[in-house]
C-alpha positions in Angstrom: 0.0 0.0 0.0 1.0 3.5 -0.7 0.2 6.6 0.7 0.1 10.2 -1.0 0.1 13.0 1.6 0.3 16.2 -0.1 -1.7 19.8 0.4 -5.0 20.1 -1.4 -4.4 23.1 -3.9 -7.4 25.5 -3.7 -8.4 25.2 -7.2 -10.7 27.5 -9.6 -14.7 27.1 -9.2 -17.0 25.8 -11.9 -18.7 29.5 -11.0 -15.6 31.8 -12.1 -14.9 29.3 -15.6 -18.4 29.7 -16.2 -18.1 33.3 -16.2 -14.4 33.4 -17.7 -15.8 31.5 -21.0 -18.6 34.1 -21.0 -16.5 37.4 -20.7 -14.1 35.6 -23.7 -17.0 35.1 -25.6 -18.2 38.9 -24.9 -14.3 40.2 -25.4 -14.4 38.6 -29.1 -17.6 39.5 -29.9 -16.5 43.7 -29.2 -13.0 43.0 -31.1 -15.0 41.6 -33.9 -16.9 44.7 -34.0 -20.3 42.9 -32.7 -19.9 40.8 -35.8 -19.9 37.0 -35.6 -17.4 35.2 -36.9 -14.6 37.3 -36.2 -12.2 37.0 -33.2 -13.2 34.2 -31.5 -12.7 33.1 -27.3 -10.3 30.4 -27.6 -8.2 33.3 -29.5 -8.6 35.9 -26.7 -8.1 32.7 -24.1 -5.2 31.9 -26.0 -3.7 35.7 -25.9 -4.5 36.2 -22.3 -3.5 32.9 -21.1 0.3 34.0 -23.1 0.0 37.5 -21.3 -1.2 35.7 -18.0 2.6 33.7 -18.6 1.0 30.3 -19.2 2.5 28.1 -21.9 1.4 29.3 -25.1 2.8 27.3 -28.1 3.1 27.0 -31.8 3.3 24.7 -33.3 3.2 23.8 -37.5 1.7 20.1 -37.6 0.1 17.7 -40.0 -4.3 18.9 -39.8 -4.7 15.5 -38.8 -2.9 15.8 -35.6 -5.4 18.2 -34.5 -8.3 15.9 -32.9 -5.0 14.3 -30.9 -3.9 17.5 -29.4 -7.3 18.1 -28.5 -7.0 15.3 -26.1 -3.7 16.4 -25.1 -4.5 20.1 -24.8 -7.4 22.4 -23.4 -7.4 25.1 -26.6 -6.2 23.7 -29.7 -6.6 27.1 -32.4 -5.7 26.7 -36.2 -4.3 29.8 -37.2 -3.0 29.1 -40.6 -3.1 26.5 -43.2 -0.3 25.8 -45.3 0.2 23.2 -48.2 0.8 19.3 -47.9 -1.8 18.9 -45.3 0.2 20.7 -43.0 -1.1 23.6 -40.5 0.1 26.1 -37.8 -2.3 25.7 -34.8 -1.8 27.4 -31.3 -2.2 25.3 -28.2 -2.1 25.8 -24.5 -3.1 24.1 -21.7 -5.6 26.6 -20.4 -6.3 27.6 -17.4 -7.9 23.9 -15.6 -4.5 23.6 -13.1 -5.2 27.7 -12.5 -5.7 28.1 -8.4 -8.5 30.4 -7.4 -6.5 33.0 -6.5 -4.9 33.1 -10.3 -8.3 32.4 -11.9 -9.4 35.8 -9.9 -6.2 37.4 -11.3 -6.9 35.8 -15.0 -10.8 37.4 -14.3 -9.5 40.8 -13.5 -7.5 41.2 -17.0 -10.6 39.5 -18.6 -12.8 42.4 -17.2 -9.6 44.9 -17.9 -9.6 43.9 -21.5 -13.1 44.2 -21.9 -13.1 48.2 -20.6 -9.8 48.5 -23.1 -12.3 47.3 -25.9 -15.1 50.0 -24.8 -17.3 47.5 -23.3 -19.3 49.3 -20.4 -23.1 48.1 -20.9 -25.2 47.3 -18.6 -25.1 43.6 -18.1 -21.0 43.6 -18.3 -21.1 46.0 -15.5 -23.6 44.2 -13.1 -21.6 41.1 -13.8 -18.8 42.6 -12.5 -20.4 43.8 -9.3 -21.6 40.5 -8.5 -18.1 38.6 -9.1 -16.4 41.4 -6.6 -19.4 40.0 -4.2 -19.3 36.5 -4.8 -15.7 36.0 -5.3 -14.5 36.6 -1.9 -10.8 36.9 -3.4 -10.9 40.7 -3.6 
C-alpha cells in the first residue's frame, strides 16, 4: 500500500470558468466589431492565457494531428493552413491547473480587457459587481 500526503491546492470554481468562458466570448464579440465570426474566445483565451505567462505554443503540424492535441490540450486554435496537409495551430493548456487565487487574477485582466475594448453596458457592469461580491478573493 501506498500513501500520497500532499496539500490540497485551492483550485478555480466551476462558477468563475463559467463566467471566464462568458466574458471571452463577450471580449471577441467587441474586437470583432459585434460581428460574428470574427475574433473568437479560444483566441482571446489563447492571448491572455500567453499574457497571463502560461505556456502558449506553436506549433506547424500535420491537420490531422489536431483531434489528438485536443486530447492532449485544453485550446487547440488553427491559425493558418499551409500546403501538404500541414497547419500552424496554437495550443495551451488553459487555465484547468489555475488556483482560485490566479483564476481571480486571469478574471480581472478579462474584465480589464473588456473596458480597453469599450465595453461598459449594462449587463458587463452588473456582472462585475456580483463577481467582486461573490468572489471573496478581492
Amino acid at each position: 500500500m501506498e500513501i500520497d500526503i500532499r496539500p490540497v491546492k485551492n483550485k478555480r470554481t466551476l462558477d468563475q470558468n463559467c463566467l471566464m468562458w462568458a466574458l471571452l466570448n463577450r471580449l471577441a464579440l467587441a474586437l470583432s466589431g459585434d460581428t460574428p465570426g470574427g475574433v473568437t474566445a479560444e483566441q482571446c483565451y489563447l492571448d491572455l492565457l500567453g499574457e497571463f505567462g502560461a505556456e502558449v505554443e506553436t506549433w506547424r503540424v500535420p491537420v490531422k494531428a489536431l483531434p489528438a492535441l485536443r486530447n492532449t490540450y485544453r485550446v487547440v486554435q488553427m491559425v493558418e493552413l499551409l500546403d501538404n496537409g500541414y497547419c500552424m495551430a496554437r495550443l495551451g493548456l488553459g487555465s484547468s491547473s489555475f488556483t482560485r487565487q490566479q483564476m481571480h487574477d486571469f478574471i480581472e485582466r478579462i474584465f480589464d480587457r473588456l473596458a480597453e475594448a469599450g465595453v461598459d453596458d449594462a449587463e458587463t457592469t452588473e456582472q462585475y459587481r456580483d463577481w467582486r461580491r461573490a468572489d471573496g478573493l478581492h
